[in-house]
N, C-alpha and C positions, 0 to 999 in steps of 0.2 A: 552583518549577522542575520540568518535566518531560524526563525522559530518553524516547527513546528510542531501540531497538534493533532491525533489521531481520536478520531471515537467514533463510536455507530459498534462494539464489540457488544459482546453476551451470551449468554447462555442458549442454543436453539437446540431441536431435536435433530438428527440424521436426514437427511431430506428436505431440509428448511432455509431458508435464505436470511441473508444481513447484507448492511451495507456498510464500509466501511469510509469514513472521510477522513482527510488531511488538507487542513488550512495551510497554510505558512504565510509569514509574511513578507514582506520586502518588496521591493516595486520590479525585482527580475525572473519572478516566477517563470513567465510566459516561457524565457529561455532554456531553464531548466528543465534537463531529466528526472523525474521522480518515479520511485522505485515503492514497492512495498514488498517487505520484508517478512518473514516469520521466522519463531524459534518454539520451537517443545521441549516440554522437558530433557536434560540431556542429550538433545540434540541441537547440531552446527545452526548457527543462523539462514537458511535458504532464501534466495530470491524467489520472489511467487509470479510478479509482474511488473512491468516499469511500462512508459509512456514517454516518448520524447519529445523536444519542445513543438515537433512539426505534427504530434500526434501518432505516432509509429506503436504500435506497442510490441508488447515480448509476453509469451506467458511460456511457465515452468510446464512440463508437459504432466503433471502429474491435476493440475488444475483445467487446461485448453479444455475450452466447450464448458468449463462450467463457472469459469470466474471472469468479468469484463472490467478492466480500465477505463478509464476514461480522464478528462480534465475539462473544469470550463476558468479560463485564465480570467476572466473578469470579476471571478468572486477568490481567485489564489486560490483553489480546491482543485484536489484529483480524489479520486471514486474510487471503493474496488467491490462491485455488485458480483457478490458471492451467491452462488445458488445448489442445490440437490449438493447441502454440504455431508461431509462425513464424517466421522468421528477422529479419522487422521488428519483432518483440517483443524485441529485442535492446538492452538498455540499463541503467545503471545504477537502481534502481527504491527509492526515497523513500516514507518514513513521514512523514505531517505529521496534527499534531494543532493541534486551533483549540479552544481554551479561551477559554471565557468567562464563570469563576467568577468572577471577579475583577469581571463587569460590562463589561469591556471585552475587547478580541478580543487576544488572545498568539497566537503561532502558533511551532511547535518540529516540529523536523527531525530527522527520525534521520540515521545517515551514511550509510547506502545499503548497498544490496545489487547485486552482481553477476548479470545472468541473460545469457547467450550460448547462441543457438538455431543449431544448425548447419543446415544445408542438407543 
């Protein structure tokens, strides 16, 4: 079983930066894809960014150039340094790790984080 836990969210103005982190635990991180997630109001959950175990990453093209991933496997933490945020950056924002120690695909959710970008 893996935990995870997101936080670094809050309140910032339009043009402002946060960081966001996800611990998790378990001793297979390292091989894990980890993803973060967001959702706004009445709207679908979207992928924002993931990182894969050899460090690859993906970002949604509505973020590219201004949101960076990262991970350091020694502390079980992936990053997501958010920057020149805007207002449509606004949304509950999800840890999700895809394990597949086991051979087959698990996938675990953090509970989310809060980010609100004022105008």
């Amino acid at each position: 079983q893996v935990q995870l836990v997101e936080s670094g969210g809050g309140l910032v103005q339009a043009g402002g930066s946060l960081r966001l982190s996800c611990a998790a635990s378990g001793s297979t991180f390292s091989i894990m894809r980890i993803g973060w997630y967001r959702q706004a109001p009445e709207k679908q959950r979207e992928l924002v960014a993931y990182i894969s175990s050899g460090g690859s990453t993906n970002y949604a093209d509505s973020v590219k150039g201004r949101f960076t991933i990262s991970r350091d496997n020694a502390k079980n933490t992936v990053y997501l340094r958010m920057s020149d945020l805007k207002p449509d950056d606004t949304a509950v924002y999800y840890c999700n790790a895809e394990d597949t120690s086991r051979g087959y695909y698990t996938y675990y959710w953090g509970q989310g984080t809060q980010v609100t970008v004022s105008s």
